[in-house]
NUVO-855614 format. One record per residue: x, y, z of N, C-alpha, C, O, CB in turn; residue in three letters. Coordinates in steps of 0.02 Angstrom, whole numbers, plus 50000, padded with zeros to 5 digits. Glycine has a CB too. Layout:
N
XYZXYZXYZXYZXYZala...
***
This chain:
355
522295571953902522955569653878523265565153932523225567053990523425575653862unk523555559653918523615554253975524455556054008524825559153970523525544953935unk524715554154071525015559854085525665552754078525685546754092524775565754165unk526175558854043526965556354026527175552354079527245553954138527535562254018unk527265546954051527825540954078528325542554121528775546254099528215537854025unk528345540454178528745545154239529685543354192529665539154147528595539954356unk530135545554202530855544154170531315538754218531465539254277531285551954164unk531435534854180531905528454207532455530554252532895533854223532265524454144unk532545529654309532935533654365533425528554338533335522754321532695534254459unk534105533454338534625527254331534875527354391534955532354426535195527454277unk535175516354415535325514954472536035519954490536185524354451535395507254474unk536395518854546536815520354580537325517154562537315511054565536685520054632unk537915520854539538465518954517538895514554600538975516954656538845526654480unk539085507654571539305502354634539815503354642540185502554593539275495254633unk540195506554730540815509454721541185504254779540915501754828540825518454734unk541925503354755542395497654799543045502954832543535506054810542805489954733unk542815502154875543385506454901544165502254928543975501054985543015510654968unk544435501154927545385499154938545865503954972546205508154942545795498554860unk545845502555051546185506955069545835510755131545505515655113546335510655012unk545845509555207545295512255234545605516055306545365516255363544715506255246unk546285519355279546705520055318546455529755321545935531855297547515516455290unk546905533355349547005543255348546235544255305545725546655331547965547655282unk546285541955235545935545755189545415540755174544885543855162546345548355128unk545315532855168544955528655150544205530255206543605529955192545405521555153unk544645532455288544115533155330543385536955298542825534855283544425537155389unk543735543755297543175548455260542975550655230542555555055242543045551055258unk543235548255146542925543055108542395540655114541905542755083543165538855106unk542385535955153541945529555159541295534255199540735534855174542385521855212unk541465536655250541075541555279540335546155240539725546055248541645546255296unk540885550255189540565553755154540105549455115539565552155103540965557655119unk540165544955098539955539455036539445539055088538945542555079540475531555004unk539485535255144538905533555197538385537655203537785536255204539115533255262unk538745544255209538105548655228537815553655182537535558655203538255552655285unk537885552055114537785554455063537005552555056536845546655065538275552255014unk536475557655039535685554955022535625557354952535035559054945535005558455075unk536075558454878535755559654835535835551654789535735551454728536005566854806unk535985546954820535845542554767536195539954713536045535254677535455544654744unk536695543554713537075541254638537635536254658537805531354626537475548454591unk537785537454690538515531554748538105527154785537585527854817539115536654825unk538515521854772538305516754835538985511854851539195507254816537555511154811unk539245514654914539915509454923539625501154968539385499255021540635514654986unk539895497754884539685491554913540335487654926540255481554923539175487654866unk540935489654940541405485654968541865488654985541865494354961541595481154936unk542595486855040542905489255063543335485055089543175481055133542655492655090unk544275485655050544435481655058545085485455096545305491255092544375477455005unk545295478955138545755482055202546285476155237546375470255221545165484955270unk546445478255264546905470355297546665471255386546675476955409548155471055283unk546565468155410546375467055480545765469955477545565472955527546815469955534unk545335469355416544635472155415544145469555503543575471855512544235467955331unk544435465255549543995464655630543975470955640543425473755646544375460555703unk544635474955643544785479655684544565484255655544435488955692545365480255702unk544385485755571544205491955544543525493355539543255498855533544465492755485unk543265487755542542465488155545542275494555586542505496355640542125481055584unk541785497555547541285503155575540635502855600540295498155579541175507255532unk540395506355638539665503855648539285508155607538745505955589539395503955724unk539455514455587538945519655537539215516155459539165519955410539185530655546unk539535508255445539385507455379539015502855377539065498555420539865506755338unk538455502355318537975498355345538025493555305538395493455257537335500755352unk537585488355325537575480955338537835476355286538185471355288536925478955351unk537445480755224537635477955146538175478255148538365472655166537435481155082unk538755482755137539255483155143539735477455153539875475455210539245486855177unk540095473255073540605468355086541075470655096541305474855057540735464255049unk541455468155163542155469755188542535464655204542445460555249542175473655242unk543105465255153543755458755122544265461855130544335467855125543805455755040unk544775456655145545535457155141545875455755060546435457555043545845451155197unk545505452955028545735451554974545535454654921544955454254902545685446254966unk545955457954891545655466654830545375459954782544765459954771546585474854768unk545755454754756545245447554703544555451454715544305455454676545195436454748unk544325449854765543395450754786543245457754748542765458154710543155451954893unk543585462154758543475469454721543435466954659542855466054641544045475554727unk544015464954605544135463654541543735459454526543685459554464544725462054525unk543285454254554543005451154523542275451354543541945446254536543295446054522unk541915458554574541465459554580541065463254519541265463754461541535461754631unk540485465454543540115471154476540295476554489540205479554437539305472354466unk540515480154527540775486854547540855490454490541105487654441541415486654585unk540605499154487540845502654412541365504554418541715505254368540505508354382unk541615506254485542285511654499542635508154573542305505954620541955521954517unk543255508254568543745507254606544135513654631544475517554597544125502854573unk544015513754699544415518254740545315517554775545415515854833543935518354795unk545735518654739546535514454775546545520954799546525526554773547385510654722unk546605517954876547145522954918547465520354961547405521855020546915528254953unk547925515554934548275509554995549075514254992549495514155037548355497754956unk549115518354923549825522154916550385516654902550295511054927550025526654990unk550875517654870551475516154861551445511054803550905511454773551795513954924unk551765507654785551795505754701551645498254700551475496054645552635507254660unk551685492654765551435486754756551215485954828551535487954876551925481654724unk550565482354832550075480154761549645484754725549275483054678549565474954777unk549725491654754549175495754715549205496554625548715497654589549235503454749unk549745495954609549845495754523549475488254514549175488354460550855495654490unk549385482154547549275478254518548485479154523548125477354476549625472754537unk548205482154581547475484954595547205487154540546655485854516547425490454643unk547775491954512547235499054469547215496454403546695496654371547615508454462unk547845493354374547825488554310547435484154305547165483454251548325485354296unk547215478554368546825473554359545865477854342545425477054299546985468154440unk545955482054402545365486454393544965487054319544455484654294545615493254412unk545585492254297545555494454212545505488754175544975487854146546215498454182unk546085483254165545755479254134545185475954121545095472954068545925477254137unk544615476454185544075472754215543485477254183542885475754181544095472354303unk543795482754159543175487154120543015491354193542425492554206542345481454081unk543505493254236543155494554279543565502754301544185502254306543105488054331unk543245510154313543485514854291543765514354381543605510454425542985520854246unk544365522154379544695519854444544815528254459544855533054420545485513654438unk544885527754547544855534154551545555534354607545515530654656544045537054574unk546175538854599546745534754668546885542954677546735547654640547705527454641unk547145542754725547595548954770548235546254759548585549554798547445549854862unk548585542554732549225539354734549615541554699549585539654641549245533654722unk550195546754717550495551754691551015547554658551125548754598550695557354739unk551425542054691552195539554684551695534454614551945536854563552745534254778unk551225529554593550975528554554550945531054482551205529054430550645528554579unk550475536754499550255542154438551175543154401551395541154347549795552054483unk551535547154459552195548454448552745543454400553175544954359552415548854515unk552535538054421552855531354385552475530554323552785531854271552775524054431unk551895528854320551575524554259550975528054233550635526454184551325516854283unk550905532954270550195538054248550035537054172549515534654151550355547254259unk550565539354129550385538854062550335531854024550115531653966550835542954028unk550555526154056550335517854042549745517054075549455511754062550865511854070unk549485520354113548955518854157548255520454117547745517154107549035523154225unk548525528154098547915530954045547855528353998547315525453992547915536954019unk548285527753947548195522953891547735517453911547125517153904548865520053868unk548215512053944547615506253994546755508353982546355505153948547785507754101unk546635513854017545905516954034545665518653978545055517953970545855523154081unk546095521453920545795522453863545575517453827545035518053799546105525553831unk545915511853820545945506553771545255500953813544925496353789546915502853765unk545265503353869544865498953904543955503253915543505501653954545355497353984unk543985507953872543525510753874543245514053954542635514253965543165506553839unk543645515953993543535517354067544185524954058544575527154016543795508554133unk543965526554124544085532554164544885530354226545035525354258543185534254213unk545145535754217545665536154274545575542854290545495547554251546455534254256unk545595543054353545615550854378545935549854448545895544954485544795555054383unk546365557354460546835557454510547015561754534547515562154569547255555254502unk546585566654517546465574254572546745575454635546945581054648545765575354595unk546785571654671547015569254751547705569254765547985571854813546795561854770unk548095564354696548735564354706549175568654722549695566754750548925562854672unk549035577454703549345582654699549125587954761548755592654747549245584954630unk549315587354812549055594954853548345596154859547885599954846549285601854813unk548535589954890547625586154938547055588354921546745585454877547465587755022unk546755594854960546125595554943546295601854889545745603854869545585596755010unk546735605154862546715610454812546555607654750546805602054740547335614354806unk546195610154702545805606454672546435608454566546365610754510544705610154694unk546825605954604547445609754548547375605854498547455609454448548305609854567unk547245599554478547315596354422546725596254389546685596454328547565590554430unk546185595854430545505596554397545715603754332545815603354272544775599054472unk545735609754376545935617054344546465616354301546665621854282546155622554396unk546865610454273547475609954236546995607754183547025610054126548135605154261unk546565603354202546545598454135545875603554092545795603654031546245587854160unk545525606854135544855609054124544905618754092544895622054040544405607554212unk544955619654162544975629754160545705631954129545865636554091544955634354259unk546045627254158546675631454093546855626254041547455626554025547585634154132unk546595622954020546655621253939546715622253885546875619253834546465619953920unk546505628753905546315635453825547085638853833547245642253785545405644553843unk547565638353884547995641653878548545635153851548335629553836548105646253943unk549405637553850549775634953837550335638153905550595643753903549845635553762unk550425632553969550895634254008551605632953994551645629053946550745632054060unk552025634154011552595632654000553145634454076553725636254070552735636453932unk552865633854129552935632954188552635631454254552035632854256553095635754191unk552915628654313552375624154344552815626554396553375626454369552185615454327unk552875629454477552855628354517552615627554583552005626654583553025629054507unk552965627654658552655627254701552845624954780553285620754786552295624354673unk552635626754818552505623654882552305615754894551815616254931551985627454909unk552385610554885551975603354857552155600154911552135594054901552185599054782unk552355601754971552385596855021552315598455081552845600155107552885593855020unk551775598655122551435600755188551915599355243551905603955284550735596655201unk552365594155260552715593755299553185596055293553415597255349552765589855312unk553625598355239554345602555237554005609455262554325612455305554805603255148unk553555611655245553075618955239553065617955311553575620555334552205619655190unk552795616055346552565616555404553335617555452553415621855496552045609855418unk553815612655433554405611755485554835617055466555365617955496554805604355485unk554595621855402555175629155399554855633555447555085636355497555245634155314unk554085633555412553715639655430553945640255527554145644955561552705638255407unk553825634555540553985632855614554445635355659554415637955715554135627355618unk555245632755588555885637955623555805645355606555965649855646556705635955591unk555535646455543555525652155529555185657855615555435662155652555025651655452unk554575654355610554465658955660554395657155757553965659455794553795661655630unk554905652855773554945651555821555715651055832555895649455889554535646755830unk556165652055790556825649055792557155645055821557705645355848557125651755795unk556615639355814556785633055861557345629755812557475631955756556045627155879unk557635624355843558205619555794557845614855732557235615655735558645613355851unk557965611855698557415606555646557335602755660556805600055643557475604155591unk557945598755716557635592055766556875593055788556375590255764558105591355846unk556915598755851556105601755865555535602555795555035598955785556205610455897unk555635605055775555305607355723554885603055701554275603355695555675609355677unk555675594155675555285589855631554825585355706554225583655708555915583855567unk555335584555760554705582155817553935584455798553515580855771554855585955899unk553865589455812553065594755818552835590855751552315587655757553135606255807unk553105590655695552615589955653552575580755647552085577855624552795594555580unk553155577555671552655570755681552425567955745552515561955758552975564955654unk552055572955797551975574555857551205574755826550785570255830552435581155893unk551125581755791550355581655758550265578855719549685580555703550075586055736unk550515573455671550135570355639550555570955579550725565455556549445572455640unk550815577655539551015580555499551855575755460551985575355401551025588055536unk552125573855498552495569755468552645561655496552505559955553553045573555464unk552945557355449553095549955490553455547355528553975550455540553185546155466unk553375541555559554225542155604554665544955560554945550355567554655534355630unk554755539455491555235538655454555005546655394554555545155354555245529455423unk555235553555389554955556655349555355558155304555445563355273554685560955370unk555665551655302556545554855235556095556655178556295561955152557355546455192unk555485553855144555375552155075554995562755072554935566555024554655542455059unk554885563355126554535572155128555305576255146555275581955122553735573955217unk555935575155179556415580155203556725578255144556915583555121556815579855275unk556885573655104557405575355050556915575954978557315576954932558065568555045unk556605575854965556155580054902555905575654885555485577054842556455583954841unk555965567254903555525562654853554735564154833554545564754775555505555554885unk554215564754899553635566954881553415571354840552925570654803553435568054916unk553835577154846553815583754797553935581554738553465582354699554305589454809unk554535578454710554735578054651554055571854610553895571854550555625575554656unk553795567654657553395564654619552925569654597552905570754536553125559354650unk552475573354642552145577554618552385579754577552515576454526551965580954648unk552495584554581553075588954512552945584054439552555585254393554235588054539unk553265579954444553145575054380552315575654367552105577154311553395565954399unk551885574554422551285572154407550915578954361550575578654309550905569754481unk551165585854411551135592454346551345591054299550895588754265551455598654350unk551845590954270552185591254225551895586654177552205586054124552795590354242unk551355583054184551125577054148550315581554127549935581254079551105568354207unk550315586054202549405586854171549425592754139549015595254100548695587654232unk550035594954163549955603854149550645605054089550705610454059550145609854247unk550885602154083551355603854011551425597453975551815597553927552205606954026unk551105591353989550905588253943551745583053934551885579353886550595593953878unk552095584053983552625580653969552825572754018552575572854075553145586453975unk553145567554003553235561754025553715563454065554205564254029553335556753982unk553855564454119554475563054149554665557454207554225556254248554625568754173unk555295554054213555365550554249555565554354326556025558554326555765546154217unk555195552754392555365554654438556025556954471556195561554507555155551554456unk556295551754442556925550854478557415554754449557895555954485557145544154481unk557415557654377557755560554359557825569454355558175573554326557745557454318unk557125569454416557115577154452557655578654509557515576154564556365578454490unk558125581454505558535583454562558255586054631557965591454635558925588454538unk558325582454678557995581354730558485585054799558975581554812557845573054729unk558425591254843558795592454875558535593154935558005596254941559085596354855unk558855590554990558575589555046558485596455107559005599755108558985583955067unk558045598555147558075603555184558265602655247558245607455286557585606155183unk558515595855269558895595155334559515597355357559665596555416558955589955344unk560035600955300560295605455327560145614655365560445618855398560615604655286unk559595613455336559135621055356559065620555420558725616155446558335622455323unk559375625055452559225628455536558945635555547558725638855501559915628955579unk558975637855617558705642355625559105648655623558855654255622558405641055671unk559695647455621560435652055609560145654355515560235660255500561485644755618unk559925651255476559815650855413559305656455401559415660755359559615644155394unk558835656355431558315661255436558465667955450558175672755425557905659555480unk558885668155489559165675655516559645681155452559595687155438559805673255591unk560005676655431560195678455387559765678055322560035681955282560695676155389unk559215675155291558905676655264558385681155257558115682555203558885673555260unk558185684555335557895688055368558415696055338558195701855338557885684555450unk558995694255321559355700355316559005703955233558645708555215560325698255318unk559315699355210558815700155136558025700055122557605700155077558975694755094unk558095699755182556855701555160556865696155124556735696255064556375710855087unk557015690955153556815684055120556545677555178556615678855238557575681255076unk556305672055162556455666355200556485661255165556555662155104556075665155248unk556415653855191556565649155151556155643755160556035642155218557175647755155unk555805639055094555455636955070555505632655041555895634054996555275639355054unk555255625255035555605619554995555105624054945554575626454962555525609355014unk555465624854868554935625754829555215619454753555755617554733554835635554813unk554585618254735554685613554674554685617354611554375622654615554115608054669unk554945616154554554995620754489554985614954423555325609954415555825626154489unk554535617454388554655615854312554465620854264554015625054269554285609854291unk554975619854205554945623454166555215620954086555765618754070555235628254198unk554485622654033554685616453973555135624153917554965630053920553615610753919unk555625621553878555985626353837555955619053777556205613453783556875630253876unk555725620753743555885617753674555775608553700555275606853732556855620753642unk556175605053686556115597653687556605596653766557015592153768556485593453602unk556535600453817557135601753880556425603753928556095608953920557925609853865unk556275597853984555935601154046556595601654096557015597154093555235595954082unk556715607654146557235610054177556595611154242556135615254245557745617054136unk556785605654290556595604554332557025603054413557555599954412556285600854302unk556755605354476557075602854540556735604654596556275608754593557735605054549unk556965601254661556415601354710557065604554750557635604554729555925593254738unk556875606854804557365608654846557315616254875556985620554845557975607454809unk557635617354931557595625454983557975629554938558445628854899558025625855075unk557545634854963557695640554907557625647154954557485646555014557075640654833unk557745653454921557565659254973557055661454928557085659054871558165665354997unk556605665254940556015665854943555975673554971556165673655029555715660054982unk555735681654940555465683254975554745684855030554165682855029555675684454957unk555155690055079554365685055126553745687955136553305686955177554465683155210unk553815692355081553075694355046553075693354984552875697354941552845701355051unk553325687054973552955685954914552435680154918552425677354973553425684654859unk551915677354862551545672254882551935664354901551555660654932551055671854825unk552535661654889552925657654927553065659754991552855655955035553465656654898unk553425665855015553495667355085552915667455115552955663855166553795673155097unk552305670255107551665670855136551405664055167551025664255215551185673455083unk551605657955141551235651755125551415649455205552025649155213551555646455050unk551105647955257551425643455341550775637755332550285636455296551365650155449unk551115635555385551165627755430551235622155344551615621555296550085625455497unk550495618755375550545613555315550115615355224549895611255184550135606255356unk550125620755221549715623255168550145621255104550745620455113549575631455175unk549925620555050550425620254981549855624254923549245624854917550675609854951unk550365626154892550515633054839550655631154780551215628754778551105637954856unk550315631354718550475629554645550405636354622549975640454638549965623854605unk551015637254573550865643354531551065641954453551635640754431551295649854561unk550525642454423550695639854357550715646754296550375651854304550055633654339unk551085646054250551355653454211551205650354152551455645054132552245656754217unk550705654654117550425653554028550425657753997550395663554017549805651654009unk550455655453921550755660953901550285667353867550455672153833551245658253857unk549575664553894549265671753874548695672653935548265677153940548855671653785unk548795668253973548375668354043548845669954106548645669854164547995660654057unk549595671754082550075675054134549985669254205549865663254201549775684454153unk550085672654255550185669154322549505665454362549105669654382550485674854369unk549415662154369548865659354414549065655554465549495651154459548405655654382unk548695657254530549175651654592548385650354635547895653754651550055657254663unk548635643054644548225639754688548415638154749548995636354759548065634854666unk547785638754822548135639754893547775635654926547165635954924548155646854928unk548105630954962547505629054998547875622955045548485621655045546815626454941unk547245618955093547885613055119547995608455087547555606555049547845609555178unk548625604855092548825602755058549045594055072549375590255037549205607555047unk548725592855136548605585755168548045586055217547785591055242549245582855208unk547865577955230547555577455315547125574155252547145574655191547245585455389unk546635569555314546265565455269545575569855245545415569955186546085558255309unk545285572555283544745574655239544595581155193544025582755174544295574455276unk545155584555180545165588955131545445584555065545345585955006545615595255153unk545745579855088546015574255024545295568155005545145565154953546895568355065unk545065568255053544615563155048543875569054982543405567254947544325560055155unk544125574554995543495577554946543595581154902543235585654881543025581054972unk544335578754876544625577754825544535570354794544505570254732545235579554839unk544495565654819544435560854788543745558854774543615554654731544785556654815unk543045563054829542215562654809542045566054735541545565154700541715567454870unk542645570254723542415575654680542735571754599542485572654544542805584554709unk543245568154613543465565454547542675558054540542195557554502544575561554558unk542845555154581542315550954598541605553254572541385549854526542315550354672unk541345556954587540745561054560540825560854479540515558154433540745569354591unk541375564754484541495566654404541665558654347541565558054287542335573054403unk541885554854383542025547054328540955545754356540705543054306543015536854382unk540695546154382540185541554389539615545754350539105543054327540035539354470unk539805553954345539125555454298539225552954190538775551354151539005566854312unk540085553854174540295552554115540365544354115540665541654069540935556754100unk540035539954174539875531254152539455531554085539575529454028539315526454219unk538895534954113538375531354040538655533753979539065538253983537465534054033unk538495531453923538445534953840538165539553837537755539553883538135531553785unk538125544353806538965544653782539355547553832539145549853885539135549153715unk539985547353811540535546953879540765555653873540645558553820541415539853865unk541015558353915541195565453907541825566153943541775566754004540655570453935unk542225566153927542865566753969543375574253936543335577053881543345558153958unk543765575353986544075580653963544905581353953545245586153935543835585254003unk545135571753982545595571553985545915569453905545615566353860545665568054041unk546715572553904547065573153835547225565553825547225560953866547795578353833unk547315565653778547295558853733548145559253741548605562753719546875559353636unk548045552053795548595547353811549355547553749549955547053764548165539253810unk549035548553683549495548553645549945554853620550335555053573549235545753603unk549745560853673549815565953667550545568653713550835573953704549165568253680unk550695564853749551225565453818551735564553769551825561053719551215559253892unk552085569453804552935567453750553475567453827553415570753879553295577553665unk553885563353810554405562353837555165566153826555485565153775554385556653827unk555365570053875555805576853852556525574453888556455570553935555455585753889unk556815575353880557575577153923557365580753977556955585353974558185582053883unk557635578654026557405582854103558095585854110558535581554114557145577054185unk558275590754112558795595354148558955597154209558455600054231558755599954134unk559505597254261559255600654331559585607154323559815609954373559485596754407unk559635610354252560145617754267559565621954280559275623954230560695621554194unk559365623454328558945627454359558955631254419559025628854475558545624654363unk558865639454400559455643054441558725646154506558165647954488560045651454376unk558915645854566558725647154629559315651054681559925650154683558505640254654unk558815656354729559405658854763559105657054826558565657254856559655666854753unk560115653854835560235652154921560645654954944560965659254912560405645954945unk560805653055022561365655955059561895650355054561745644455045561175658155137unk562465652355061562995649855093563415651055163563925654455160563315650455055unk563295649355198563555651155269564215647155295564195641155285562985649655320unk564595649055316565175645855349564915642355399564335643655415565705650255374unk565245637755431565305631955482565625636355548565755633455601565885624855450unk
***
């Protein structure tokens, strides 16, 4: 019997990476030192690409300042992790339009246009995926869209921001002032000079939205999450929360009631055995409530580049095995998102302390 026709290896999905900064580094890394074959990063686009050049990326490897060269290459999948809303919206749209599927960590993005974005990907016969955007390497949205699907949640909260987490846990147990506090954490790395967009709730509340989109299925505009800042929190604050077997915690909340998501970001007391109090330094905490799968909470870190960076191998993986025909995806049909009234009457306990 003459022996079977060996099987047509299919090539390596051509990957463009955008963005070669915290998370683009190792990324690119992993992609490099990857031997099963299915990835191959053939471009990498950057601004002062002299200075970013690597010597472990090899030779093939086109490296441009101009994302054009990405968009108008053969590439199957596009990597954005440049963050913030221009030019990366014009990246991921041109991408999608190009037939070309896209994979971003870009939380303030997703947060804005996520559900114009998907549509985009749908109509364009391609993939968006964005696993990354939410509480770095915890693998929370994958588990939204996939393992709890079969349920129906109707609440979303959490811990969602590594640097507020880190600069309580800090006073909490050192009772240093928050000046110190926020020093140390952009000392290690953990916050920016400028960290208004992490001390007054912006980062959180994008996230938050970005749940609220995978995990209750609702449109919300960012901005219309009540956003409260933890820079009045000192270490005088703790003590007295310390009185009540509590401490304090930026925590994020949503919650859908009828055609009303009642949502807000902001310090709260917390007790300090519970899984919010438990949570230190830069770790973040999702706990999502369904209504026949009860409580489930996800733990893990929640920044730094390479626990985020394998979050973004793993969405990556997952758009490059559902390329060929037929396509297998698990994400809800774009036309499915409803747009609710956002509420901030949402009740949390704090202190009030005199001056």
């Amino acid at each position: 019997m003459p022996n079977a026709a060996p099987s047509e290896q299919k090539p390596p999905c051509r990957v463009a990476l955008v963005g070669f900064g915290t998370v683009g580094r190792p990324v690119a890394k992993i992609l490099c030192e990857s031997t099963d074959g299915s990835l191959r990063l053939t471009h990498i686009c950057n601004r002062n690409i002299a200075r970013k050049k690597q010597p472990w990326v090899p030779n093939d490897v086109n490296w441009t300042e101009d994302f054009h060269d990405v968009l108008n290459s053969d590439v199957d999948i596009v990597i954005e992790l440049i963050g913030g809303l221009s030019p990366a919206e014009q990246i991921v749209r041109g991408a999608l339009q190009a037939g070309k599927s896209v994979v971003t960590a870009n939380k303030q993005l997703i947060a804005h246009a996520g559900p114009d974005l998907l549509q985009l990907a749908s109509s364009q016969g391609c993939q968006l995926e964005f696993g990354a955007s939410v509480a770095g390497g915890v693998p929370v949205l994958p588990a939204l869209r996939t393992g709890l699907s079969g349920d129906k949640l109707h609440g979303i909260a959490g811990i969602l921001n590594g640097t507020c987490n880190y600069i309580l846990s800090r006073i909490e147990n050192a009772r240093i002032p928050f000046s110190e506090a926020l020093e140390e954490a952009q000392a290690r790395g953990f916050a920016e000079a400028d960290a208004s967009e992490d001390l007054d709730g912006g980062d959180a509340r994008a996230k938050l939205a970005i749940l609220a989109l995978a995990g209750l299925h609702a449109h919300v505009d960012p901005v219309t999450i009540r956003a409260r800042s933890i820079r009045p929190i000192d270490a005088v604050d703790f003590d007295y929360a310390a009185n009540l077997g509590c401490t304090i915690r930026q925590i994020s909340r949503a919650r859908i009631n009828t055609s009303t998501l009642f949502a807000e970001v902001g310090p709260s007391l917390v007790p300090t055995h519970s899984p919010y109090g438990r949570v230190q330094s830069n770790q973040n905490l999702v706990v999502t409530s369904g209504q026949y799968g009860g409580d489930i909470a996800f733990l893990g870190a929640g920044a730094g580049g390479d626990p985020t960076a394998v979050a973004v191998i793993s969405d990556l993986k997952s758009v490059a095995e559902n390329l060929s025909p037929p396509r297998k995806t698990h994400r809800r049909d774009p036309a499915c998102y409803v747009s609710l009234t956002t509420s901030n009457d949402v009740s949390s306990s704090a202190i009030v302390r005199g001056l």
